[in-house]
N, C-alpha and C positions, 0 to 999 in steps of 0.2 A: 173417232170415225163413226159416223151415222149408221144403226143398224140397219139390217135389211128385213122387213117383213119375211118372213120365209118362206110363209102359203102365198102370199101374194105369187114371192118370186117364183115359187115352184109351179103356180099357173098357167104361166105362160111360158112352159120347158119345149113346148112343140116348137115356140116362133124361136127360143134361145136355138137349140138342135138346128134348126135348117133354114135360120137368116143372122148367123153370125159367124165372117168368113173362120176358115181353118187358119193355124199359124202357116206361113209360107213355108213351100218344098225344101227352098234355100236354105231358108230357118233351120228345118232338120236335117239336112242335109250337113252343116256346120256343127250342130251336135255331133253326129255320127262319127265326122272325123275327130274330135276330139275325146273320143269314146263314150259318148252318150247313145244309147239304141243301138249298140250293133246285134246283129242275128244271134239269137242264143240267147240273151243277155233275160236273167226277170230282172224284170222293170216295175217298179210299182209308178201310178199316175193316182197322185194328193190330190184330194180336189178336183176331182177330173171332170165333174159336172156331167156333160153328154158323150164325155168322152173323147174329144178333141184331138189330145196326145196319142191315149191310149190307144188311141185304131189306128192312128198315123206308123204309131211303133209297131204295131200288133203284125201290120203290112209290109213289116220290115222285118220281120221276122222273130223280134222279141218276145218273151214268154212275159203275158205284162196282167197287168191286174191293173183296174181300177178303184179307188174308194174315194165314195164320195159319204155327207152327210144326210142327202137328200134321196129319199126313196124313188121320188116322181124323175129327178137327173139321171138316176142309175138305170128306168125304166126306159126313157129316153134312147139311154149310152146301148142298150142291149139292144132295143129297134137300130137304130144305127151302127150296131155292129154287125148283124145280121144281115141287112140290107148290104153293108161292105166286104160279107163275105170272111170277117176275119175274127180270130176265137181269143177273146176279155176275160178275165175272173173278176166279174166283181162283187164289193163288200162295203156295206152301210158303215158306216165308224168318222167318226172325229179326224181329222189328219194329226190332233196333240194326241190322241191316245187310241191308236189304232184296232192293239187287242193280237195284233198278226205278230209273230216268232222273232226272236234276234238273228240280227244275222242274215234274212232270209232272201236280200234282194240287192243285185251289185248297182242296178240306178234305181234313184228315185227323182223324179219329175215334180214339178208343181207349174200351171199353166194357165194364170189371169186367178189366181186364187190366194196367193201368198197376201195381202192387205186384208184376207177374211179371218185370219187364223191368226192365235195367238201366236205371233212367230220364233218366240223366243222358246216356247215349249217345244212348237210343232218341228226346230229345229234339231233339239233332243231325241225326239222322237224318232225323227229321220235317221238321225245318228246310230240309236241302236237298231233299226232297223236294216241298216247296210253293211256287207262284208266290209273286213280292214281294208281302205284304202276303197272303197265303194264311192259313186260318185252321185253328185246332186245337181240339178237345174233346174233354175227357176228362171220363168220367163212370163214377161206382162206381153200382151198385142192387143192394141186400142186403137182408138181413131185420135185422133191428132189435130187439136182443137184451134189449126190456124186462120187468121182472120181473112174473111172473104172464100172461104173451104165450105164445102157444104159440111164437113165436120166440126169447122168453127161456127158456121151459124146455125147450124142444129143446137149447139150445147149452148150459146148464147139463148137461145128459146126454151132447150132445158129449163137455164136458171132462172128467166120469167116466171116460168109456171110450178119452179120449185128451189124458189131461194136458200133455201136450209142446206139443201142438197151441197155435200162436203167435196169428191170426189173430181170439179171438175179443175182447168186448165190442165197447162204442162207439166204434169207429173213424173218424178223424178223416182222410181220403186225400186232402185237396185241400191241406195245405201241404208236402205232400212234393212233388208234382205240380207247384205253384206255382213252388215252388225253380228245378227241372230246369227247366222251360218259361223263368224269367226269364232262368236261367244262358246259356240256349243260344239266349238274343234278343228269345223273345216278350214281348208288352206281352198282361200277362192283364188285359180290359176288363170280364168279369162270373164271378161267381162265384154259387151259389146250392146249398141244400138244403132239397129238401120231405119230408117223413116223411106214406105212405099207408100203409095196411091192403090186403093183396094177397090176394083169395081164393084157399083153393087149395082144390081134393079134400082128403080125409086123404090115400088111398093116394099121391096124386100131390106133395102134401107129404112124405110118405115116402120116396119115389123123388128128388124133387130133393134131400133131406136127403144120400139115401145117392150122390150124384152127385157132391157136394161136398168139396172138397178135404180138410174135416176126417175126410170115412169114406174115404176112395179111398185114401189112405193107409194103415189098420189092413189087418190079416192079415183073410183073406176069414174065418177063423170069427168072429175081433171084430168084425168090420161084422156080419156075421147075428147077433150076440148083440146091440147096437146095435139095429139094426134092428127084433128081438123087442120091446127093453127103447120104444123110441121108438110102436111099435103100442098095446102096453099105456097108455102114458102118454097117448095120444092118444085111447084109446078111457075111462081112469079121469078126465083131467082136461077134454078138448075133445072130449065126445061126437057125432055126428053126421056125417054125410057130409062136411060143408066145415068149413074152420077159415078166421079170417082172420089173416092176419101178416102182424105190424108190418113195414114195410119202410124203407130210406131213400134218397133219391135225393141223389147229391151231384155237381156240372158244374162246370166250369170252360170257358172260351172265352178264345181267345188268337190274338194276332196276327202274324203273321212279321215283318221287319223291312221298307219296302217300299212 
């Protein structure tokens, strides 16, 4: 898997934080009933980047914590926690080696971040981290790169202006996930994928486009060439203010041993 520059990525955590939708209400809402996020619960959120999960849960009443490994994402995660009114702990660390207490959290989350992390470790990790019988989900939400979708021909002009680039088509990230979570104990009891249509702005589809690990990467004049070439296409093929894009939601849910 292609790495990711890190300062590049962490450059542009303004336009990540507030032009790349949340997971859907639904989405947590079907956690919830299967015991992920209920009120009470610490939760830790892996990965948590700007904090996505973590305020979703936090509004829900979960005692949650974020860790990410990016100082600028966690800086992010705190303006937009604040701004939403709801109280985060968070802490710099590795998702394979956290540093935090055994035992000390009955969920742990991961949310568009499992394909960064060594999964087989950061699996383990989760493992001692969670009371017996403590529960895990992970979950990808992307856009959904069908042909003739402004999210299919955005990524087709991706791979234009960045052929190397590893990450795109229809990706399939719940049996990698699966693997590592069985290896290191869990009993995975549900799995599921819904494919919705995400409004966005154009400009703010634009913004989250060039936030994304496929532009964060190019030399800053090939993101502005990108960026030109992505305006035009958006304004020749999906005229108007908003566009909707495909998206896909994919979860898994698992259980410690316990």
């Amino acid at each position: 898997m292609p790495a990711v520059d890190g300062d590049r990525f962490g450059s542009r955590v303004a336009d990540y934080a507030h032009h790349r939708a949340d997971f859907p209400a639904a989405t947590i809402d079907r956690l919830v009933g299967l015991g992920v996020g209920r009120p009470g619960q610490r939760l830790l959120d892996v990965g948590c980047g700007t904090g996505t999960l973590a305020r979703q849960f936090a509004a829900r009443g979960c005692r949650v914590t974020g860790l990410d490994v990016d100082a600028r994402m966690l800086e992010a995660a705190v303006e937009q926690a604040t701004a939403d009114g709801v109280e985060v702990e968070w802490t710099e660390a590795p998702a394979e080696e956290t540093g935090l207490p055994a035992g000390s959290f009955d969920v742990v989350v991961a949310a568009q971040c499992w394909h960064w992390f060594d999964g087989a470790s950061a699996a383990v990790e989760v493992r001692r981290l969670l009371v017996p019988g403590g529960l895990l989900a992970i979950g990808n939400f992307d856009w959904l790169p069908l042909p003739g979708t402004v999210s299919g021909e955005t990524e087709a002009l991706i791979q234009s202006h960045h052929p190397t680039w590893g990450l795109g088509g229809i990706r399939e990230p719940l049996p990698e996930a699966i693997e590592h979570a069985e290896r290191a104990g869990f009993t995975v009891f549900e799995t599921w994928i819904d494919d919705i249509d995400v409004p966005y702005l154009a400009d703010s589809w634009r913004r989250r486009i060039g936030a994304s690990a496929a532009i964060v990467n190019l030399e800053p004049a090939a993101a502005e060439a990108f960026d030109r070439e992505l305006a035009a296409l958006l304004a020749d093929r999906f005229p108007g203010d908003e566009v909707e894009a495909p998206h896909r939601v994919s979860v898994l849910v698992a259980r410690a041993p316990g």
